[in-house]
Every structure is written in structure tokens, then in C-alpha cells.
KENUNU-175816 format. One record per residue (C-alpha): x, z, y; residue in one letter. Coordinates in Angstrom, 3 decimals. Layout:
<sites>
<<X Z Y> A>;
...
</sites>
This chain:
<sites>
<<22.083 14.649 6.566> X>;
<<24.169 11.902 7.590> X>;
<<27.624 10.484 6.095> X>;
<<30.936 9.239 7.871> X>;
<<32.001 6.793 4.923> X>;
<<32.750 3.347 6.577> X>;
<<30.864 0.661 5.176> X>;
<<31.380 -0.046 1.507> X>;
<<28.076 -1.059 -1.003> X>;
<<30.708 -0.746 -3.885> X>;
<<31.449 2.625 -2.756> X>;
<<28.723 4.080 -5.250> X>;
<<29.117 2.193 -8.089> X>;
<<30.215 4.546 -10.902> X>;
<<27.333 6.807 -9.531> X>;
<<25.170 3.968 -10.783> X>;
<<25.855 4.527 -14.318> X>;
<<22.589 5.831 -15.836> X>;
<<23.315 8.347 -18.903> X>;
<<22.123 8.750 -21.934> X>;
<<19.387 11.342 -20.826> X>;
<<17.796 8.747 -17.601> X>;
<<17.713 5.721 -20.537> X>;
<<16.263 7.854 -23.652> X>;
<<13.548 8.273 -20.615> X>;
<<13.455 5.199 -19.275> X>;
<<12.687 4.009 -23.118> X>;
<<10.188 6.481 -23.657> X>;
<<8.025 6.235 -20.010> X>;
<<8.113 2.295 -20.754> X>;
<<6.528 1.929 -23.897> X>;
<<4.209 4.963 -22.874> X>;
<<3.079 2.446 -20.191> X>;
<<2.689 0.026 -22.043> X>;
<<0.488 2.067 -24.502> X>;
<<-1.391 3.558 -21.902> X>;
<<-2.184 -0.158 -20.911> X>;
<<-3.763 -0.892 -24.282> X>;
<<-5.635 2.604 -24.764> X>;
<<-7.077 1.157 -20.829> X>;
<<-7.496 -1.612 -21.829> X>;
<<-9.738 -0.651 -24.947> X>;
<<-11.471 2.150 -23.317> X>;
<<-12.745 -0.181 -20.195> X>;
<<-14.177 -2.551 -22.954> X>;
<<-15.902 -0.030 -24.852> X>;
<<-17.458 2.111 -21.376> X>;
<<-18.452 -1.262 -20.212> X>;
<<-20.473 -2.418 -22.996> X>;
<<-22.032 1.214 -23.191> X>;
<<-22.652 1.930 -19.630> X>;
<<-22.548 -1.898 -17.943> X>;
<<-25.755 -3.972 -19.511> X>;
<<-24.229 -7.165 -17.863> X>;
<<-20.852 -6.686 -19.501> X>;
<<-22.213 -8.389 -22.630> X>;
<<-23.377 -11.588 -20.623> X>;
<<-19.755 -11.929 -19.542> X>;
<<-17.578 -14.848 -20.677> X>;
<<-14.711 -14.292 -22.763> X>;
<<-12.289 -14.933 -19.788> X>;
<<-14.606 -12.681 -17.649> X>;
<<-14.148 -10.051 -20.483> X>;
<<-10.668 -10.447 -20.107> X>;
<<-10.045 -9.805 -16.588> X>;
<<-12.462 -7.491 -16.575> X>;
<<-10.441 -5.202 -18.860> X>;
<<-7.328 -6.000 -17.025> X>;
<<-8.670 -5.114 -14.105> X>;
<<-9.458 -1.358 -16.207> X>;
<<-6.039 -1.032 -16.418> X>;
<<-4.339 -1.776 -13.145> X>;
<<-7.042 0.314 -11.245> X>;
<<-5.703 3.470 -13.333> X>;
<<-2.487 2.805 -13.001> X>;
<<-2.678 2.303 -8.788> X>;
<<-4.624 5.269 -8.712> X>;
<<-1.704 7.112 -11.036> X>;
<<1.526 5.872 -9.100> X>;
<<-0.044 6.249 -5.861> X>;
<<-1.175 9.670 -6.697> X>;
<<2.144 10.580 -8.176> X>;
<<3.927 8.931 -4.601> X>;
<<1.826 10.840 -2.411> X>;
<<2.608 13.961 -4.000> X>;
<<6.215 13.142 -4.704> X>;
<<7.036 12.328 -0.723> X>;
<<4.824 14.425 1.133> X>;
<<3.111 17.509 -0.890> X>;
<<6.826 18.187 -2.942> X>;
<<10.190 18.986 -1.112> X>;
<<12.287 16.589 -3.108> X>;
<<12.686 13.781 -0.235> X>;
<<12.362 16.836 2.115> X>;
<<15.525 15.745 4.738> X>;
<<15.987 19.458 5.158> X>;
<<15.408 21.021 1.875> X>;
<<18.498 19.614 -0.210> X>;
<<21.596 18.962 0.645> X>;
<<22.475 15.576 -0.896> X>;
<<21.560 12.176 0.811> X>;
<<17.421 11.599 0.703> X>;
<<18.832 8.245 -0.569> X>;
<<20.513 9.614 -3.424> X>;
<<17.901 11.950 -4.579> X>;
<<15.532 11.640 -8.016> X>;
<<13.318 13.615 -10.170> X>;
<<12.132 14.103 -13.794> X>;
<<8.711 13.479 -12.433> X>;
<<9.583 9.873 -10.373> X>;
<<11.781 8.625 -13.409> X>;
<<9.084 9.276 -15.541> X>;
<<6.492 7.554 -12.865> X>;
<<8.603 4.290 -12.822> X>;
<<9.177 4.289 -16.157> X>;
<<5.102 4.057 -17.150> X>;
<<4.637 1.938 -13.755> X>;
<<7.576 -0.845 -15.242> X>;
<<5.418 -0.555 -18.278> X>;
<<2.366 -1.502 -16.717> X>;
<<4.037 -4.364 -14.562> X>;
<<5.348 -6.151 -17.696> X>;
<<1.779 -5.424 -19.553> X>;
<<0.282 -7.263 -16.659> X>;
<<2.976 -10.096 -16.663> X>;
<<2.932 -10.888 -19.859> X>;
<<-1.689 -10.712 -19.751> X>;
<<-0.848 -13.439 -16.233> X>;
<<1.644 -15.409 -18.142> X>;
<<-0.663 -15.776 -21.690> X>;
<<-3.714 -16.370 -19.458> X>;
<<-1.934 -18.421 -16.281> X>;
<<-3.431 -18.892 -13.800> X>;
<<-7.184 -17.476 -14.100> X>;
<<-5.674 -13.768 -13.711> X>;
<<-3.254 -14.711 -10.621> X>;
<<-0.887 -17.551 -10.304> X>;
<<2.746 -17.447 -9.137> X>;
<<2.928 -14.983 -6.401> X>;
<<1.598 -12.899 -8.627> X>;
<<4.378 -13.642 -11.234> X>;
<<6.894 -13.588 -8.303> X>;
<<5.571 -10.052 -7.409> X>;
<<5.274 -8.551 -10.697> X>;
<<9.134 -9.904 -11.518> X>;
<<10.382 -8.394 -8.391> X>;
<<8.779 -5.319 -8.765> X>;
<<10.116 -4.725 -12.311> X>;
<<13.847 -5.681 -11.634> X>;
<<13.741 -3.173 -8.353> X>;
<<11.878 -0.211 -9.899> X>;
<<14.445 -0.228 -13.144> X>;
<<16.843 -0.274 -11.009> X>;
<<16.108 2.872 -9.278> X>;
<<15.243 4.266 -12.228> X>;
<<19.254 3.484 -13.792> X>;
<<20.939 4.429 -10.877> X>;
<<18.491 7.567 -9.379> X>;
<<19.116 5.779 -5.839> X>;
<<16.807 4.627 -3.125> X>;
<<13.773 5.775 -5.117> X>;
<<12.040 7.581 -1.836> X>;
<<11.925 3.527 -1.033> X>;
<<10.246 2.493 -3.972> X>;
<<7.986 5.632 -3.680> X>;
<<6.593 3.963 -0.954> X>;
<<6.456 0.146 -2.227> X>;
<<4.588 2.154 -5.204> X>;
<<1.831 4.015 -2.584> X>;
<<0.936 0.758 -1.267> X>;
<<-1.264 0.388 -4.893> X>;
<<-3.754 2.795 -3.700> X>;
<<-5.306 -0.444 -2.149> X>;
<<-5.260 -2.270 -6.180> X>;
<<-8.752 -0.295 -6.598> X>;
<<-10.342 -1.305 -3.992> X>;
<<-9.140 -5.289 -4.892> X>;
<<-11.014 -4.550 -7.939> X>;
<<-13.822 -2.864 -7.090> X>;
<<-14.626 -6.373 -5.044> X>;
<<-14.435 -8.194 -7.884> X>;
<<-16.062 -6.319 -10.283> X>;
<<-19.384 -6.229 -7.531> X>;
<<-18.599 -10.201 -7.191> X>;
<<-18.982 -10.603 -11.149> X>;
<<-22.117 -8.323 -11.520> X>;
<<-23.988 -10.241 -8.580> X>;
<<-23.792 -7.907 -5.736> X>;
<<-22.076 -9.365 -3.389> X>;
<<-24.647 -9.254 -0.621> X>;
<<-24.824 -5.145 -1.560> X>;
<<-23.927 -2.439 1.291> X>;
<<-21.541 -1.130 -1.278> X>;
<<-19.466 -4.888 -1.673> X>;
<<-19.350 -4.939 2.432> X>;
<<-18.203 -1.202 2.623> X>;
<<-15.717 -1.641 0.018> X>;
<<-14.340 -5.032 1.811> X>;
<<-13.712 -3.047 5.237> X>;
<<-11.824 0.061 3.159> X>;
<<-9.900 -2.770 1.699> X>;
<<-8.929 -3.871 4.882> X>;
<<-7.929 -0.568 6.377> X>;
<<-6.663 0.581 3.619> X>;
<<-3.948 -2.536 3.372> X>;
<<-3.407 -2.418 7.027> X>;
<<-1.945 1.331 6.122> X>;
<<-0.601 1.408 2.896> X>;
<<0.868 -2.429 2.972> X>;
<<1.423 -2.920 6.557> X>;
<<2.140 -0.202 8.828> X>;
<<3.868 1.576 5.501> X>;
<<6.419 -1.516 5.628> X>;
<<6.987 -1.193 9.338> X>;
<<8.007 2.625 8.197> X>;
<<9.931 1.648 5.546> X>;
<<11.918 -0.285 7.657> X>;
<<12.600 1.909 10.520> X>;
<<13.444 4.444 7.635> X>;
<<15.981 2.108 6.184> X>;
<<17.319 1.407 10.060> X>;
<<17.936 5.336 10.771> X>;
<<19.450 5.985 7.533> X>;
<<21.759 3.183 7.197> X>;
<<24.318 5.355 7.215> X>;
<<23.164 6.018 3.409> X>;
<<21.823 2.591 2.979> X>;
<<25.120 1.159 3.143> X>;
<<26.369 3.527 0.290> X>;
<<23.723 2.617 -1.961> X>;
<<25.727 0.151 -4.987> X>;
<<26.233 -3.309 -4.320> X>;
<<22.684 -5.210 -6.182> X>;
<<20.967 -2.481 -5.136> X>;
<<21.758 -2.737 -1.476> X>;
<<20.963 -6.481 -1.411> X>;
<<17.871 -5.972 -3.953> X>;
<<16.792 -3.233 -0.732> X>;
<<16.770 -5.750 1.985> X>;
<<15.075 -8.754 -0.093> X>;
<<12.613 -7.062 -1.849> X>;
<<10.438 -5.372 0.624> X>;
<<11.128 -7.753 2.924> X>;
<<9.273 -10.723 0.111> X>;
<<6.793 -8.090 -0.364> X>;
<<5.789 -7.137 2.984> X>;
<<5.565 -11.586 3.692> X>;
<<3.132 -11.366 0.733> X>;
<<1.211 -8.478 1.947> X>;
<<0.792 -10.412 5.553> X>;
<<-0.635 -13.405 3.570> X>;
<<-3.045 -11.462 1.467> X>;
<<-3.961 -9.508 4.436> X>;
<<-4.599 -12.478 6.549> X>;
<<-7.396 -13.538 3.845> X>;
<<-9.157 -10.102 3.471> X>;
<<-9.376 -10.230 7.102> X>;
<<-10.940 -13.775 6.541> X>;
<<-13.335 -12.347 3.862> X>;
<<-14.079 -9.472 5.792> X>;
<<-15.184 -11.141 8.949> X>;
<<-17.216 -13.774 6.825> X>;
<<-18.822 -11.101 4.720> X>;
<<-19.746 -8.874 8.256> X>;
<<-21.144 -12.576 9.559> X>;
<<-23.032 -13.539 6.783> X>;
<<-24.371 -9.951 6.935> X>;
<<-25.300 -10.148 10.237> X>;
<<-27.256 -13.430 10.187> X>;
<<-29.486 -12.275 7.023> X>;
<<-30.497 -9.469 9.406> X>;
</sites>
């Protein structure tokens, strides 16, 4: 459905006003993400030590991240379960199946999905600040910031949030990130599995962080009718954000390529 208002970002403003009933929600899916984080958190350090015999030789530090690492794999494997249902199994970004702008549109479900995902991002920040740098330095500060101030947002204002849908898909490839370094730490990084998982990685980020930000973007260019309706930080926060993300996905994807060829060489030779 497209719109015939002329060009105004301030044009939606008092539309941005969240009520009561989006921040008693926003509260609540927060701190349950941050809870979940800890109950994670725990339960990776208790499996591990019951099921992994190595997980007792670990350092302290090693301990650490490997925990961490518990918790961001289930919650990439929860928001990018939840996005892939919300935008292509679910009719509520459906073009055809509502009549109000695709922009505009938001659910009980994706409110509640960004609420628990801000509360992860802030878990994580605060774990990368207390232990900076050894679990990622400041792109990874830069990245978790960014992410937080555009998913609240969206979450405030119910707009754009088909956009940060697919921002939030792109963390089906956080599993496979840590799956690498989990085999790294337990000493199987010549293993079949540690090559196989490197080449998923790189498919997988070559779809769901490359060629899922060239979408994104031709989305935002044949609906910038809507775009330009969307409130005034918003509509600036919609050009700058992906666009620092998708610089930072080309530079991580540039070294898993790196990896992956070196890994496939080294491979090669020992055969």
C-alpha cells in the first residue's frame, strides 16, 4: 500500500508516543532477557562440567567466555527463530493482508522479541565492558550500542520493526561463530566437524548478513514512500544503522573467508 504524503519525517511524531501498555512490556521483556541471560549463563556452566570433561581444565577467562558464548547462541537461535516466523510463516508484514503501512505495523509477539533481545544485548555489553577486550573489543561495543538504541526504538514507537526483523535474522549465523570457537578451545580444530562448520559459517553470513542487507535496502528504496513518514530519529537511525552494520558484516566476512580458505588449505596439504 503506498501513501501520497509529501515528504515530512516529523509527520509521525505523535504516533511515536509509546503507551503505557508497549512500556509495562518493554519493562517486563527486558529484565526477562536479562534473566534468561543468567539462568544461560548458569545452565551452560553446569551441562559443561557434567557432559564436557575438558570444561574443568579451562581457565577462568576460558570459563567465562565459554558461558557467554551459552547465552548468545540461545538467544540467536531465539530471535532468529522468532524473525523467520514473524516475516515469512505469519501474515503480519504480509503487504496484502492488512491495510496499514508494512512500515507501521507491530505485534505482541515482536515487542516482546525485542524486548528479551535488548535484554540480552545489554547482558552482553555490560560481560564485554567488565571483561574488555578478551570477549570482543570496540566494534563489538559499537555494535551492541547501536543495536540497543535502534531495537528500543522500534519497540517505543511500533515503526520500522519488519527492518529490524531482519537486522535480528542475521543472528542465525551467532551459532555457528560459536560453535568455531568452542571446537578451537577443546582442540579440534583440524576435525571434519571445525572445517564443515567454517564453510556453513561462511554461507550462512553471505545470506543472512550480506545478501539480507542488499534486501533490506532495496526494501527501504521501494517503500520510501513510508520510509519518509517514519519520525524524525528514527528515519536517520534507519539509514545509519544498517548501513554501519552491513560495513561491519563486510569486514567480518572478509576474515571468515580468510579462515575458511586457510582452514580448506591447511586441510588439503595434510592430505
Amino acid at each position: 500500500m503506498t501513501s501520497t504524503h509529501s515528504f515530512s519525517p516529523l509527520s509521525s511524531y505523535d504516533n511515536a508516543i509509546p503507551s503505557k501498555e508497549i512500556l509495562w512490556l518493554a519493562v517486563a521483556s527486558i529484565f526477562s532477557g536479562i534473566l534468561l541471560c543468567f539462568v544461560v549463563y548458569t545452565s551452560t556452566a553446569i551441562l559443561s562440567s557434567l557432559l564436557f570433561k575438558g570444561y574443568s581444565k579451562l581457565s577462568h577467562a576460558e570459563k567465562i567466555e565459554w558461558n557467554n558464548r551459552g547465552f548468545s547462541t540461545f538467544h540467536a537461535l531465539l530471535v532468529s527463530s522468532a524473525s523467520f516466523y514473524l516475516l515469512i510463516l505469519s501474515d503480519i508484514f504480509n503487504e496484502n493482508s492488512h491495510d496499514s503501512l508494512v512500515l507501521n505495523r507491530s505485534s505482541t509477539l515482536s515487542n516482546t522479541v525485542f524486548g528479551i533481545s535488548i535484554g540480552y544485548f545489554l547482558t552482553d555489553l555490560v560481560m564485554i565492558l567488565w571483561r574488555f577486550p578478551a570477549l570482543g573489543g570496540l566494534e563489538y561495543v559499537l555494535h551492541h550500542g547501536i543495536s540497543i538504541g535502534s531495537i528500543l526504538l522500534s519497540l517505543l514507537t511500533g515503526q520500522v520493526q519488519i527492518y529490524i526483523l531482519m537486522v535480528l535474522f542475521s543472528e542465525s549465523t551467532t551459532p555457528f561463530v560459536n560453535l568455531r570457537w568452542y571446537l578451537d578451545v577443546a582442540g579440534l580444530k583440524s576435525s571434519k566437524l571445525y572445517i564443515w562448520n567454517g564453510i556453513a559459517l561462511f554461507f550462512g553470513w553471505l545470506v543472512a548478513r550480506i545478501l539480507l542487507f542488499v534486501f533490506l535496502f532495496l526494501h527501504m528504496g521501494t517503500h520510501f514512500d513510508e520510509v519518509k513518514e517514519v519520525f524524525l530519529l528514527g528515519f536517520f537511525s534507519l539509514f545509519a544503522v544498517p548501513s554501519v552494520l552491513a560495513v561491519m558484516n563486510i569486514f567480518w566476512f572478509w576474515k571468515i573467508a580468510k579462515g575458511v580458505v586457510k582452514t580448506l588449505t591447511k586441510a588439503k596439504h595434510s592430505n
